[in-house]
PyMOL Python script that loads the backbone (N, CA, C, O; Angstrom):
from pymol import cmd

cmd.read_pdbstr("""\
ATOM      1  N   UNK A   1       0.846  -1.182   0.000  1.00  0.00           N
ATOM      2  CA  UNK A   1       0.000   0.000   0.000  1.00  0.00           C
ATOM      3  C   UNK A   1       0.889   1.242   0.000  1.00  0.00           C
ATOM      4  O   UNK A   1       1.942   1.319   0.634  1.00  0.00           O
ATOM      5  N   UNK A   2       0.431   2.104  -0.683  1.00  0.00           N
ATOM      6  CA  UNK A   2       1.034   3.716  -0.505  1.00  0.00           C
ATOM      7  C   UNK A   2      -0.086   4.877   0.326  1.00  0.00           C
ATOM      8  O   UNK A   2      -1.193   4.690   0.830  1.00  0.00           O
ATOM      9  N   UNK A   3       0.357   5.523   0.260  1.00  0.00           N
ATOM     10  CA  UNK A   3      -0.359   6.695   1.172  1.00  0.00           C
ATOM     11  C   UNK A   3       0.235   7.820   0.771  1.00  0.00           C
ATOM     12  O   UNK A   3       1.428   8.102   0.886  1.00  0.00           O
ATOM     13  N   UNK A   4      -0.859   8.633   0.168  1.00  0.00           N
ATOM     14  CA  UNK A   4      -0.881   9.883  -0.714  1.00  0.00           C
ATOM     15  C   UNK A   4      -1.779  10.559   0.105  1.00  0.00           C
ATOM     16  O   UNK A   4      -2.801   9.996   0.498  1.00  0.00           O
ATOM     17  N   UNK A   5      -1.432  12.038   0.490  1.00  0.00           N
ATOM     18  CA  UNK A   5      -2.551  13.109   0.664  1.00  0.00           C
ATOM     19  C   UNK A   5      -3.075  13.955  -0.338  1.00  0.00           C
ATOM     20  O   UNK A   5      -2.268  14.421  -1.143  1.00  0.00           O
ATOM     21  N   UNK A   6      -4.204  14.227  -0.438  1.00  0.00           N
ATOM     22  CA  UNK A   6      -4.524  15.240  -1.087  1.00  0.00           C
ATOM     23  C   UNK A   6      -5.418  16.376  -0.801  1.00  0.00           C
ATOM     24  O   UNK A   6      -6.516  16.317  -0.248  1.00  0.00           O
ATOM     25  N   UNK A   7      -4.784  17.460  -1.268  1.00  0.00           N
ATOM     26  CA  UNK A   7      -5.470  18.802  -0.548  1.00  0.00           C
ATOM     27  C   UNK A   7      -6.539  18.915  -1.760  1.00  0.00           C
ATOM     28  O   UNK A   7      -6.195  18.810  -2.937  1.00  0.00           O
ATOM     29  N   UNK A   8      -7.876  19.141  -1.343  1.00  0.00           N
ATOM     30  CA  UNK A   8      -9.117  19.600  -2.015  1.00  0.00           C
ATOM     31  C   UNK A   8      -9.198  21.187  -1.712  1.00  0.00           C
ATOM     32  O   UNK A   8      -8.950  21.686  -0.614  1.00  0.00           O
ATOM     33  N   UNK A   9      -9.569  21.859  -2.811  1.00  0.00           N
ATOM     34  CA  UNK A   9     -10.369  23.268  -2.958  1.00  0.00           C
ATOM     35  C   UNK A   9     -11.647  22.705  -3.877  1.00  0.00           C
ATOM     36  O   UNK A   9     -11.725  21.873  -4.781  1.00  0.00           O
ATOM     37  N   UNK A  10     -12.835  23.773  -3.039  1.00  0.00           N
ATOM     38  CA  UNK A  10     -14.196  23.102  -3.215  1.00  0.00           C
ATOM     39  C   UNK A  10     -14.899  24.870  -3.853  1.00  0.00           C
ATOM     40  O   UNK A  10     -14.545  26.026  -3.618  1.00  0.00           O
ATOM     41  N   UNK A  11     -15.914  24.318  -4.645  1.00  0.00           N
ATOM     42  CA  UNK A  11     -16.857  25.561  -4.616  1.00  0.00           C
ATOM     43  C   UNK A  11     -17.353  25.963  -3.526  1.00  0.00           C
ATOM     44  O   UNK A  11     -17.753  25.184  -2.661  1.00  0.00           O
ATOM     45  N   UNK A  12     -17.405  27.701  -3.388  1.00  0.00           N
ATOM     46  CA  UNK A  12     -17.968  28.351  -2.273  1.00  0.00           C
ATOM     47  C   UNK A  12     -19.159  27.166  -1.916  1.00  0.00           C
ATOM     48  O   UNK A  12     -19.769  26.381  -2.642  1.00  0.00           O
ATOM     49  N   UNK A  13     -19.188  27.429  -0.434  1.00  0.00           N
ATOM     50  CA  UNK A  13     -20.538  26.558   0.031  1.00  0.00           C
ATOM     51  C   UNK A  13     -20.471  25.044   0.022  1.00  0.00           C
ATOM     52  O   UNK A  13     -21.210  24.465   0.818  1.00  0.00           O
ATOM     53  N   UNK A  14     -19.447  24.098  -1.012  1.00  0.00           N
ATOM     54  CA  UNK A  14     -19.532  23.122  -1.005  1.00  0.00           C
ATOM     55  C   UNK A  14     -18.817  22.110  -0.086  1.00  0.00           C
ATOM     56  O   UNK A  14     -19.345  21.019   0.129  1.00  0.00           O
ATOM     57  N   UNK A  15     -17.781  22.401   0.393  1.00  0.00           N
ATOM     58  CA  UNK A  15     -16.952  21.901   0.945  1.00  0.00           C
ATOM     59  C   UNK A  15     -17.576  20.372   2.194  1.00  0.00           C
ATOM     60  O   UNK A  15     -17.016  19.314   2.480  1.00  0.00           O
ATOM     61  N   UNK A  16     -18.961  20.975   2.654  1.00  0.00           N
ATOM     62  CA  UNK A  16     -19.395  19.530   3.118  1.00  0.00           C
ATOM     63  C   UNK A  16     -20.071  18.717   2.861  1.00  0.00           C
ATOM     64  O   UNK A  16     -20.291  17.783   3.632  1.00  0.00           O
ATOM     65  N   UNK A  17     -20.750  18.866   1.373  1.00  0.00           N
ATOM     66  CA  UNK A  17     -21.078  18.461   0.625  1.00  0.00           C
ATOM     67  C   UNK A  17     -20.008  17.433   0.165  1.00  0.00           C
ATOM     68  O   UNK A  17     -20.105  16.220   0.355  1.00  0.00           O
ATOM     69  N   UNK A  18     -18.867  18.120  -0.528  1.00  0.00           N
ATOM     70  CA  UNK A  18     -17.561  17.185  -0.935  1.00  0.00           C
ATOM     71  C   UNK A  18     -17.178  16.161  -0.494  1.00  0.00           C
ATOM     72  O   UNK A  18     -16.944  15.064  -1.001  1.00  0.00           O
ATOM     73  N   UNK A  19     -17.082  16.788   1.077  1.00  0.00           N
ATOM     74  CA  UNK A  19     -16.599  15.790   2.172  1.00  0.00           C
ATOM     75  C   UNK A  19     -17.079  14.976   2.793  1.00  0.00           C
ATOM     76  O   UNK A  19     -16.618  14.416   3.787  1.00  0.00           O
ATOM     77  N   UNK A  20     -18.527  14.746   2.030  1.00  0.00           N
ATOM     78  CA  UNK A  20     -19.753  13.465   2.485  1.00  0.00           C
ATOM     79  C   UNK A  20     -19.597  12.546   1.806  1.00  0.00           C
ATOM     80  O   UNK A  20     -19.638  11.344   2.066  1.00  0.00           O
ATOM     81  N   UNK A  21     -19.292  13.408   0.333  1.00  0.00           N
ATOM     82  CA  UNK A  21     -19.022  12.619  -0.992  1.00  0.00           C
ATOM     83  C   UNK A  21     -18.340  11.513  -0.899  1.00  0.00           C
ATOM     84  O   UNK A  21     -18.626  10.325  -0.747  1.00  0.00           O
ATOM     85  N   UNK A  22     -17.211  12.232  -1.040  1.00  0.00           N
ATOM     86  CA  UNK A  22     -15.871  11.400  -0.892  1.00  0.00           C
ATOM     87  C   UNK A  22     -15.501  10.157   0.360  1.00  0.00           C
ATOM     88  O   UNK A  22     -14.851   9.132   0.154  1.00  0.00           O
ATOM     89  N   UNK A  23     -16.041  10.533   1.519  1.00  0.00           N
ATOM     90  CA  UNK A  23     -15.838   9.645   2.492  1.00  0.00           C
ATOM     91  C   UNK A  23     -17.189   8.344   2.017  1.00  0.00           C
ATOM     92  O   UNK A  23     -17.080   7.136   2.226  1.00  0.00           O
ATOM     93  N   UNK A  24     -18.002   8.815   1.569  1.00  0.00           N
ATOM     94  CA  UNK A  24     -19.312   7.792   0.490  1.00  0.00           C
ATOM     95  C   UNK A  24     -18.565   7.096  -0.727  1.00  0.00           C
ATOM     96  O   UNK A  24     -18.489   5.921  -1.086  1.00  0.00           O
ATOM     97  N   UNK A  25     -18.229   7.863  -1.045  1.00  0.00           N
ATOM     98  CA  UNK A  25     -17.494   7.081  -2.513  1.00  0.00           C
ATOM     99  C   UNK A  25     -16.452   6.515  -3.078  1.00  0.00           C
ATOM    100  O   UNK A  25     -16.276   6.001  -4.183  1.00  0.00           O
ATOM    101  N   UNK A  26     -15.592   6.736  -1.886  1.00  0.00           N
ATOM    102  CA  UNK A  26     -13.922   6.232  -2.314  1.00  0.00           C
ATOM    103  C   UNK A  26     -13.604   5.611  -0.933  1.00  0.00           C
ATOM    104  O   UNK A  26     -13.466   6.200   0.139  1.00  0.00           O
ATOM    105  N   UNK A  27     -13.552   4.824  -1.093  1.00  0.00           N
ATOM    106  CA  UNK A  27     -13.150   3.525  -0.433  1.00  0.00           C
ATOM    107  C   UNK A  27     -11.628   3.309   0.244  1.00  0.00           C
ATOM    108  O   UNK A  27     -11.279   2.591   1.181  1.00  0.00           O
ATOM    109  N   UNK A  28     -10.962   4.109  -0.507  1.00  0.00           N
ATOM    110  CA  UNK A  28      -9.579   4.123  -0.407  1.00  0.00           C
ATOM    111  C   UNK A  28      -9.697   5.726   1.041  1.00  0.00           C
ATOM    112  O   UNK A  28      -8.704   5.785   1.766  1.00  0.00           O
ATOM    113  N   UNK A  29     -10.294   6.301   1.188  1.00  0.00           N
ATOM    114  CA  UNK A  29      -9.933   7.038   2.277  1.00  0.00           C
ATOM    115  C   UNK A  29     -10.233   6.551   3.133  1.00  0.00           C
ATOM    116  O   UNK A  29     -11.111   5.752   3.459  1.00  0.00           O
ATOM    117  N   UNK A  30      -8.965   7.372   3.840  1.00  0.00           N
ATOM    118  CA  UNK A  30      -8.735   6.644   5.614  1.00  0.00           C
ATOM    119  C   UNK A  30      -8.829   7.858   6.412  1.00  0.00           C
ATOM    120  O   UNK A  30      -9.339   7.587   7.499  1.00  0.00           O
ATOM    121  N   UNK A  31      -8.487   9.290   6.279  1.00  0.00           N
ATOM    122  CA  UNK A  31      -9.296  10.582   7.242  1.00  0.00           C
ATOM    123  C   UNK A  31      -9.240  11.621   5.994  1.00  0.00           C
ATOM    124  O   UNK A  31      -8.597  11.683   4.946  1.00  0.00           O
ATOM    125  N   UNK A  32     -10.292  12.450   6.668  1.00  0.00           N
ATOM    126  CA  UNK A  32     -10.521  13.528   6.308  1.00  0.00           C
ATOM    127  C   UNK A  32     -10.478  14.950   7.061  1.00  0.00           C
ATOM    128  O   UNK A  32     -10.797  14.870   8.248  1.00  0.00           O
ATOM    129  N   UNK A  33     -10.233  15.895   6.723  1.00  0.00           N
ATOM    130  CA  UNK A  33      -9.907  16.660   7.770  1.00  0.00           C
ATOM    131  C   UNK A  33     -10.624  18.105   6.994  1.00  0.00           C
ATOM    132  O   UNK A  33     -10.535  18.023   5.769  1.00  0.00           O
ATOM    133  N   UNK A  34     -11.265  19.312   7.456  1.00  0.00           N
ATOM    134  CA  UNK A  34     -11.342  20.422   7.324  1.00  0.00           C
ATOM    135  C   UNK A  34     -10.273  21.184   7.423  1.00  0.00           C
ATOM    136  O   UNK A  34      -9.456  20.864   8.286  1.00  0.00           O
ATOM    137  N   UNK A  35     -10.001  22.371   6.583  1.00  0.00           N
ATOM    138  CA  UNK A  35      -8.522  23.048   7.239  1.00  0.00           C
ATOM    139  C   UNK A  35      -8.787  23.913   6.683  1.00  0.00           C
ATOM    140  O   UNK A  35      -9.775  23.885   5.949  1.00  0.00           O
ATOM    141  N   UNK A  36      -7.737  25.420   6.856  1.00  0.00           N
ATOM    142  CA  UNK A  36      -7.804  26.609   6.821  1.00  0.00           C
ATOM    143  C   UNK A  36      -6.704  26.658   5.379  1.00  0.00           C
ATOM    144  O   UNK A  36      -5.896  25.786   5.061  1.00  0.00           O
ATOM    145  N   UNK A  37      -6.970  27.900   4.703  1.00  0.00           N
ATOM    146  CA  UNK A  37      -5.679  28.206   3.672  1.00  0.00           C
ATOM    147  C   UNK A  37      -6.415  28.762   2.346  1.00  0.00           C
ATOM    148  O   UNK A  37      -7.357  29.535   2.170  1.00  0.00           O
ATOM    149  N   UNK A  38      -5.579  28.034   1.505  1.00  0.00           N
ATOM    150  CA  UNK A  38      -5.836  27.918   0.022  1.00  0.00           C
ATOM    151  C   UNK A  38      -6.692  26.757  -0.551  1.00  0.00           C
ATOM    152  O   UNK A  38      -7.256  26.718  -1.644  1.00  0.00           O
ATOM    153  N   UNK A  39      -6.662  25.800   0.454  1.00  0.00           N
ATOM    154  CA  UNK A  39      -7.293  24.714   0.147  1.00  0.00           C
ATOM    155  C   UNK A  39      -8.369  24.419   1.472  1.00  0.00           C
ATOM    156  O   UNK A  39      -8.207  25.008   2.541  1.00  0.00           O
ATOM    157  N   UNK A  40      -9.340  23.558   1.281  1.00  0.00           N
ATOM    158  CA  UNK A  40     -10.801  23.676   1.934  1.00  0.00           C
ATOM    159  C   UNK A  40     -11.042  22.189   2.989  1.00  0.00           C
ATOM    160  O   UNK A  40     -11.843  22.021   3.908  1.00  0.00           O
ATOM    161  N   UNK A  41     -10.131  21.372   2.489  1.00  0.00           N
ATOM    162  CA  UNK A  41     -10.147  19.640   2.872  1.00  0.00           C
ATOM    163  C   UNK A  41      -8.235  18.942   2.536  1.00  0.00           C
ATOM    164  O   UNK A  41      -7.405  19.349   1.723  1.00  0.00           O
ATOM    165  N   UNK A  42      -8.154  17.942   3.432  1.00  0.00           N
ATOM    166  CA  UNK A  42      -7.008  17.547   3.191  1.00  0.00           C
ATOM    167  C   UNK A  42      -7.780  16.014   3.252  1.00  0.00           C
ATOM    168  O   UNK A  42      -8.740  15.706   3.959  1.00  0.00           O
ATOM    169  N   UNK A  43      -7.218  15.371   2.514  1.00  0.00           N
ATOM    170  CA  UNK A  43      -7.761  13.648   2.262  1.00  0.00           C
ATOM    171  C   UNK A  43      -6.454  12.787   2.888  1.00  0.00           C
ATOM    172  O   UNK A  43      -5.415  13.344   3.243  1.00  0.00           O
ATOM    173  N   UNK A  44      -6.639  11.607   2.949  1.00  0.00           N
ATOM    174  CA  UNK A  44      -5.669  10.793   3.468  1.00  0.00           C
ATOM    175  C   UNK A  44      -5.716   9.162   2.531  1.00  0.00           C
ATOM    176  O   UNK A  44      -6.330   8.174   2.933  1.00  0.00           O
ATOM    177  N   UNK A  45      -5.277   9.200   1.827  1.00  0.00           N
ATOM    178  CA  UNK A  45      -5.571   7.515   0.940  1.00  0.00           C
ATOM    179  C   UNK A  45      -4.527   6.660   1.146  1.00  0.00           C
ATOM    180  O   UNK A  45      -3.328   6.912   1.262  1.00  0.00           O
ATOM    181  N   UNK A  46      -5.139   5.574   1.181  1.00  0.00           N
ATOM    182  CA  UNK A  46      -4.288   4.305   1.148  1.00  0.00           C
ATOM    183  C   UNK A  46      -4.785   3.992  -0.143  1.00  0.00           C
ATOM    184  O   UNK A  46      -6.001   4.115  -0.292  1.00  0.00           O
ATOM    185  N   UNK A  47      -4.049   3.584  -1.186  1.00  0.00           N
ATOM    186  CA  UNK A  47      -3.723   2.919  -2.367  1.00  0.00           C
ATOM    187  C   UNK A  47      -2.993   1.604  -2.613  1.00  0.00           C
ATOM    188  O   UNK A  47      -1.917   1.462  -2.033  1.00  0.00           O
ATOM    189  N   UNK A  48      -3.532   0.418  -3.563  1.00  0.00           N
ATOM    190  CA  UNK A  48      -2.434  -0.040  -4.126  1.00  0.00           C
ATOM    191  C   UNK A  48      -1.008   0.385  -4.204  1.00  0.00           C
ATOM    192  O   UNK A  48      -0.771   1.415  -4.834  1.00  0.00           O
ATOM    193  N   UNK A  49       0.037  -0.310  -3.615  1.00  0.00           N
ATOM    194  CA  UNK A  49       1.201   0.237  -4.406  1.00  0.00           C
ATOM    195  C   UNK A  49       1.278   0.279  -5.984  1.00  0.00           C
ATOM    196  O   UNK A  49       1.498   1.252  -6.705  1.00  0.00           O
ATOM    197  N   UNK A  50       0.965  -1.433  -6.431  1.00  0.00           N
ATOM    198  CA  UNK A  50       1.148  -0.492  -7.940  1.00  0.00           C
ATOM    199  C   UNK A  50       0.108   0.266  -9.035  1.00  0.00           C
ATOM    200  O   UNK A  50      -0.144   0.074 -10.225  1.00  0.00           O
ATOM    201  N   UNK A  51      -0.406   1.314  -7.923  1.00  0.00           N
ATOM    202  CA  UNK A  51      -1.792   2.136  -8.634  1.00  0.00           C
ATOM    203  C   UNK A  51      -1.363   3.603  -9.019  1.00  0.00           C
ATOM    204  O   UNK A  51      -0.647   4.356  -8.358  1.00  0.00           O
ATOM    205  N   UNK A  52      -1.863   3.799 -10.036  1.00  0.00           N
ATOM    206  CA  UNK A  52      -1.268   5.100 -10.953  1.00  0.00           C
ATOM    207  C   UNK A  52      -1.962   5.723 -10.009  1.00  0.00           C
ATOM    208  O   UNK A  52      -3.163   5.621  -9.761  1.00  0.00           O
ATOM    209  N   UNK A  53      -0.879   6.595  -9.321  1.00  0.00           N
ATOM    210  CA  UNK A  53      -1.651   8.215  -8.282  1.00  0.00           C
ATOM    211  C   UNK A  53      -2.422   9.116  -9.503  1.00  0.00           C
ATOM    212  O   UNK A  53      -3.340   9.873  -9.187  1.00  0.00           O
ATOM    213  N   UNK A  54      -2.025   8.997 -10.797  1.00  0.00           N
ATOM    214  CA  UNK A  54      -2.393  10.142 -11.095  1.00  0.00           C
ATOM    215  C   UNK A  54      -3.972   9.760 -11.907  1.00  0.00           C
ATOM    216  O   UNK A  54      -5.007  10.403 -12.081  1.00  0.00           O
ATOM    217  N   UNK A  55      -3.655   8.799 -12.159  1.00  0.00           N
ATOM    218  CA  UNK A  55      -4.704   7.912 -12.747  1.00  0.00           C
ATOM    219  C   UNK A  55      -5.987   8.426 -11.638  1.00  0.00           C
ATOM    220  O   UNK A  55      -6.849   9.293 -11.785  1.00  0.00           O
ATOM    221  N   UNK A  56      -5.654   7.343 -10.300  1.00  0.00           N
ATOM    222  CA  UNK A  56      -6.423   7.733  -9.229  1.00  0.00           C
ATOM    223  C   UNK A  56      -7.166   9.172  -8.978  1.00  0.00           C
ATOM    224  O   UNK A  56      -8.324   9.506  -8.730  1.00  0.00           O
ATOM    225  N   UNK A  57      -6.119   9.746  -9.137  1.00  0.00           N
ATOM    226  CA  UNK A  57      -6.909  11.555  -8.529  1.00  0.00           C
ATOM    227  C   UNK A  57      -7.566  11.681  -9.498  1.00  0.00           C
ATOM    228  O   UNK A  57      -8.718  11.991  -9.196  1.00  0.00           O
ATOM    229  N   UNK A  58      -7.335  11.555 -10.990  1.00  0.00           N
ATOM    230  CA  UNK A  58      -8.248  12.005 -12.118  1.00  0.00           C
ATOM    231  C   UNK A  58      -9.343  11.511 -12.240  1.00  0.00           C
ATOM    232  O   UNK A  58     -10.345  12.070 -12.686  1.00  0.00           O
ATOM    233  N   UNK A  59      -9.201   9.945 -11.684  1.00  0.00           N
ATOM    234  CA  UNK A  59     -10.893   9.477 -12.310  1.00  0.00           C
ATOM    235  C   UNK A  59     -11.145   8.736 -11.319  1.00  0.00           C
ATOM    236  O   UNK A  59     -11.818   7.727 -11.527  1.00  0.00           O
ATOM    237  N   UNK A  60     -10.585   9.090  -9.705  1.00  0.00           N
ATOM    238  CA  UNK A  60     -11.848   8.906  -8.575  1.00  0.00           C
ATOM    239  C   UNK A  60     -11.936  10.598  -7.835  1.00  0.00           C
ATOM    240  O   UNK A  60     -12.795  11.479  -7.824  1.00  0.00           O
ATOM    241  N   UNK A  61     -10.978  10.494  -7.441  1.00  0.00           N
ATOM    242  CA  UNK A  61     -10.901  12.115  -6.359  1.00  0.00           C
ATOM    243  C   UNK A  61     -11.398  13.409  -7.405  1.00  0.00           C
ATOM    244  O   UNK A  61     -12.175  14.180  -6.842  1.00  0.00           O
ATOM    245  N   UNK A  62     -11.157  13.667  -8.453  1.00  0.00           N
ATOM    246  CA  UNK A  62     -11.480  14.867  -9.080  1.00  0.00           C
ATOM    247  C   UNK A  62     -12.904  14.552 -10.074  1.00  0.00           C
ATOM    248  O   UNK A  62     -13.138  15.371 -10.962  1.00  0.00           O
ATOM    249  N   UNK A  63     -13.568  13.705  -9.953  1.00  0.00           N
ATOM    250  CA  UNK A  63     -14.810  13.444 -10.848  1.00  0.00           C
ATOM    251  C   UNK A  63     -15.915  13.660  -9.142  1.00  0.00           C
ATOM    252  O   UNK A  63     -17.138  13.532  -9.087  1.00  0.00           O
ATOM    253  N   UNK A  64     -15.287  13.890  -8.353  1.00  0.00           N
ATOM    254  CA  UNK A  64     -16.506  14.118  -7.143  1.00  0.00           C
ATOM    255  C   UNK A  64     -17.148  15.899  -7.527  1.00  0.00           C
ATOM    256  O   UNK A  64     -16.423  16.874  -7.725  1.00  0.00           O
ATOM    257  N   UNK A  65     -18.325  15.888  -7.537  1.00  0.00           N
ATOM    258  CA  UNK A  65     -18.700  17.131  -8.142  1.00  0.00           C
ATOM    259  C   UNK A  65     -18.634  18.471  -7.187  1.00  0.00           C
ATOM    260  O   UNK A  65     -19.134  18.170  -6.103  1.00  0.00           O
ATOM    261  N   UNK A  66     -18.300  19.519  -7.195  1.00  0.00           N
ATOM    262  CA  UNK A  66     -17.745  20.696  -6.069  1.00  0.00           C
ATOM    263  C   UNK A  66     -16.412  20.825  -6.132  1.00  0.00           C
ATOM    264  O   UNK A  66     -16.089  21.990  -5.901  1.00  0.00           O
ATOM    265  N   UNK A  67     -15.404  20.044  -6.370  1.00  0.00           N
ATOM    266  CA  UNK A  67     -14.259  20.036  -6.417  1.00  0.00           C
ATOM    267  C   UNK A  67     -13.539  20.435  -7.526  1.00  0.00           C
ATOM    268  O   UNK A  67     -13.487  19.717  -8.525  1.00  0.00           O
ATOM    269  N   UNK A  68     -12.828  21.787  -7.441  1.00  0.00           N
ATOM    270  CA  UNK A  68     -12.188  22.979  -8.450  1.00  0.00           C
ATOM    271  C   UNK A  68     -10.829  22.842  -8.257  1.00  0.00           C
ATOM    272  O   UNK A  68     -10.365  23.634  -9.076  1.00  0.00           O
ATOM    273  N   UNK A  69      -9.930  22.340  -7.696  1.00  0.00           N
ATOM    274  CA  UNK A  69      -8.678  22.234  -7.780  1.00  0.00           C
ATOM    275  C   UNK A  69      -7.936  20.650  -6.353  1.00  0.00           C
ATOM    276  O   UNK A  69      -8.467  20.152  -5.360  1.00  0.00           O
ATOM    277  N   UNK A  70      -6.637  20.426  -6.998  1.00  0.00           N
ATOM    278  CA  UNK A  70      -6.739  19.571  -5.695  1.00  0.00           C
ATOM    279  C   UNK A  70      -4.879  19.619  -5.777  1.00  0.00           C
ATOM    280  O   UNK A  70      -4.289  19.862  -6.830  1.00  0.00           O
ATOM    281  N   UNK A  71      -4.290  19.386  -4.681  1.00  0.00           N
ATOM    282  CA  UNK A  71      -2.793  19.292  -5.142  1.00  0.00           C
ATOM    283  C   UNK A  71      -2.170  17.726  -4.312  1.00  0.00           C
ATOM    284  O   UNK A  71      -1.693  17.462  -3.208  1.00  0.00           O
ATOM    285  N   UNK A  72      -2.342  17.327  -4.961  1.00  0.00           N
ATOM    286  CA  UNK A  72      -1.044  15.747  -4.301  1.00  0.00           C
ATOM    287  C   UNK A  72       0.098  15.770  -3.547  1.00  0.00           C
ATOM    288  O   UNK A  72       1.005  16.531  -3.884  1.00  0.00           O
ATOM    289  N   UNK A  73       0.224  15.004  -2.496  1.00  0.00           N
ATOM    290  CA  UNK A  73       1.534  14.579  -1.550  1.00  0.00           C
ATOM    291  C   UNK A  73       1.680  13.434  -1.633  1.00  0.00           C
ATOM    292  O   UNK A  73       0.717  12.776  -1.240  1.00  0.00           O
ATOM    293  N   UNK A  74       2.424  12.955  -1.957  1.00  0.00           N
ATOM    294  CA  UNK A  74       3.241  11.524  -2.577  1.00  0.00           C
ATOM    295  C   UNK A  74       3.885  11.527  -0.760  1.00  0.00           C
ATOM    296  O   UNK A  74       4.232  12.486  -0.069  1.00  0.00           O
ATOM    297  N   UNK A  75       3.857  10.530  -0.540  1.00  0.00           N
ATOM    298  CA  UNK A  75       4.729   9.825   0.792  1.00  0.00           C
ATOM    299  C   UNK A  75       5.643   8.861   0.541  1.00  0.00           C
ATOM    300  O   UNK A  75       5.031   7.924   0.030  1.00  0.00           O
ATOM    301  N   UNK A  76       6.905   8.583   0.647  1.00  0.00           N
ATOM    302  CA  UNK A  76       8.031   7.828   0.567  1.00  0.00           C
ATOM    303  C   UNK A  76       7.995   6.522   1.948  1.00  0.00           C
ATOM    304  O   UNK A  76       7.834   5.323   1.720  1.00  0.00           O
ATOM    305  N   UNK A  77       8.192   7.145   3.388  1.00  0.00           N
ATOM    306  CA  UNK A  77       8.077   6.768   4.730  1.00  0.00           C
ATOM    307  C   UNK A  77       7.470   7.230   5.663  1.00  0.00           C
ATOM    308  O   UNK A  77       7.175   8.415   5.818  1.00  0.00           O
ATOM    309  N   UNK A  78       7.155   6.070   6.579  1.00  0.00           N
ATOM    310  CA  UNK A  78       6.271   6.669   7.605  1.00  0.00           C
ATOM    311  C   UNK A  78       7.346   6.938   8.782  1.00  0.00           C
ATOM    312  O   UNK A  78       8.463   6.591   8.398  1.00  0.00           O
ATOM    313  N   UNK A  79       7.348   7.439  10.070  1.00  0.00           N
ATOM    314  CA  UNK A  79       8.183   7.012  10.846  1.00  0.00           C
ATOM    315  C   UNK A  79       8.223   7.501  12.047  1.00  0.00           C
ATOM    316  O   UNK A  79       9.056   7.088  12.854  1.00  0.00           O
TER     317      UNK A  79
END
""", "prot")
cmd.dss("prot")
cmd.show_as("cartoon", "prot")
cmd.util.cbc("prot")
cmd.orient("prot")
C-alpha cells in the first residue's frame, strides 16, 4: 500500500457536501480533515502500491462534483 494526501479546494458553500461525498465514494480514504488556507479539505488515501496516483486523482478524487482544484503529496516513509 502507498499513502498519498490530497489537498481539495471546493466551490464556495460546497466543501461539506464534498466531504460526504468522498468519504461515500472512495473507499480508499482513511481521514478527512477540514482546514484553513488555500485549500478547503485535506484527504488521506491508502492505495495499491502499484496504482497510478495520477490515474487515481483524475478518475476517482477529481470526478466528485464541487471540487475545483486539488494538489497531491506523494509519501516515501512513515516514521
Amino acid at each position: 500500500m502507498q499513502t498519498i494526501f490530497i489537498m481539495v479546494k471546493c466551490e464556495l458553500g460546497c466543501a461539506y457536501k464534498v466531504a460526504d461525498d468522498i468519504m461515500a465514494r472512495i473507499e480508499q480514504t482513511s481521514e478527512l480533515y477540514s482546514i484553513s488556507g488555500q485549500f478547503d479539505l485535506m484527504a488521506k488515501f491508502y492505495i495499491e502500491a502499484d496504482a497510478d496516483i495520477g490515474h487515481f486523482v483524475n478518475e476517482t478524487v477529481q470526478r466528485i462534483d464541487g471540487i475545483v482544484d486539488t494538489l497531491t503529496i506523494v509519501t516515501f516513509k512513515a516514521f
